[in-house]
C-alpha positions in Angstrom: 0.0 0.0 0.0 3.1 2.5 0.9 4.1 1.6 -2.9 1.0 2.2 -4.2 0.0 -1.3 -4.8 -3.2 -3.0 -3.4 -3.3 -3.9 0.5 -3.6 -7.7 1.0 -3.9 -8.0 4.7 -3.2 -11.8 4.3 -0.1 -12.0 2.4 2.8 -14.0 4.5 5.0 -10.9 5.2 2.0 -8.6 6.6 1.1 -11.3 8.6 4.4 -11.6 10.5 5.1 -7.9 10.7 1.6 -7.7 12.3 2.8 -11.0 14.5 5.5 -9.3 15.9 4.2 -6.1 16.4 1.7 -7.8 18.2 3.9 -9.9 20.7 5.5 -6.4 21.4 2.4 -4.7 22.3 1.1 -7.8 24.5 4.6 -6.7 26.7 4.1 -3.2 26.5 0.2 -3.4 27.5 1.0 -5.7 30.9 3.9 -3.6 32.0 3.4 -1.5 35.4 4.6 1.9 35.5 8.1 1.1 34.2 8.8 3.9 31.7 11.8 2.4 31.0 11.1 -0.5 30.1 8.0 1.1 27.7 10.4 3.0 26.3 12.7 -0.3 25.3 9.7 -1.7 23.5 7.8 1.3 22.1 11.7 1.9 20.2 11.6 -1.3 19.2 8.2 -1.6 18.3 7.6 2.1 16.3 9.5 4.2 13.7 11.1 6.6 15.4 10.4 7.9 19.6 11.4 11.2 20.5 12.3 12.7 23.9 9.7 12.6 26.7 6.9 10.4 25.2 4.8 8.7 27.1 2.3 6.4 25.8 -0.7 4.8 28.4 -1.6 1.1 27.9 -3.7 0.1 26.5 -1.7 0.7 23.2 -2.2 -1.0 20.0 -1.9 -0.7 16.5 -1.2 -2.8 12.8 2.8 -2.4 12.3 4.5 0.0 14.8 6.9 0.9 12.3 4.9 3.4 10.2 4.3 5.4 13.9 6.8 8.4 14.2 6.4 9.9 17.6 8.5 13.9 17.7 9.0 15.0 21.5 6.7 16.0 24.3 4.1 13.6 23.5 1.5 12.1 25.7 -1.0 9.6 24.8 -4.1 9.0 27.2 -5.5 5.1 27.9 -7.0 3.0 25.3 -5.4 4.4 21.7 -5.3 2.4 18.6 -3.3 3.6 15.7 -4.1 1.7 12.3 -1.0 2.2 10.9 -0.7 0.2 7.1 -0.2 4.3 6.6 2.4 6.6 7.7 1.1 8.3 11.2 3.5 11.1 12.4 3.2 12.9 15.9 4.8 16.0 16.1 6.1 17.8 18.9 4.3 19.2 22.0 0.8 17.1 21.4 -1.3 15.8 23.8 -4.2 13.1 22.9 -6.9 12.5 25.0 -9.4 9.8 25.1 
């Protein structure tokens, strides 16, 4: 879809991407108030993390990697991001429920 060709949610590679994004999320979702551990997984899991981000569980999405997160972010509870597009956050935003 990125390349302009048709999205086909069922072919092999999507599905593992989606797979592994959701493992990651499982972890991130069930961890207490560790931010650094969140922070660990929310790098591994999205495209880029700026400085001071903080993202409340629950937290899910398609990919992770099309997220781009700038700095001085804060996400409230409960946010799903359907990512098979680009998403970027800028700086300084705040999203509530």
């Amino acid at each position: 879809m990125l390349a302009g060709e048709p999205y086909l949610g069922m072919d092999a590679a999507l599905l593992t991407e989606r797979r592994r994004a959701q493992c990651l999320l499982a972890q991130y979702n069930v961890s207490t108030d560790e931010q650094e551990t969140r922070m660990r997984l929310l790098r591994e899991l999205v495209g880029a993390v700026g400085e001071n981000v903080i993202v409340q569980p629950t937290f899910a999405c398609d990919y992770g990697y099309n997220i781009q997160f700038g700095r001085n972010i804060f996400i409230n509870y409960h946010c799903v991001f359907r990512d098979c597009a680009c998403i970027e956050i800028s700086d300084n935003v705040l999203i509530g429920p």
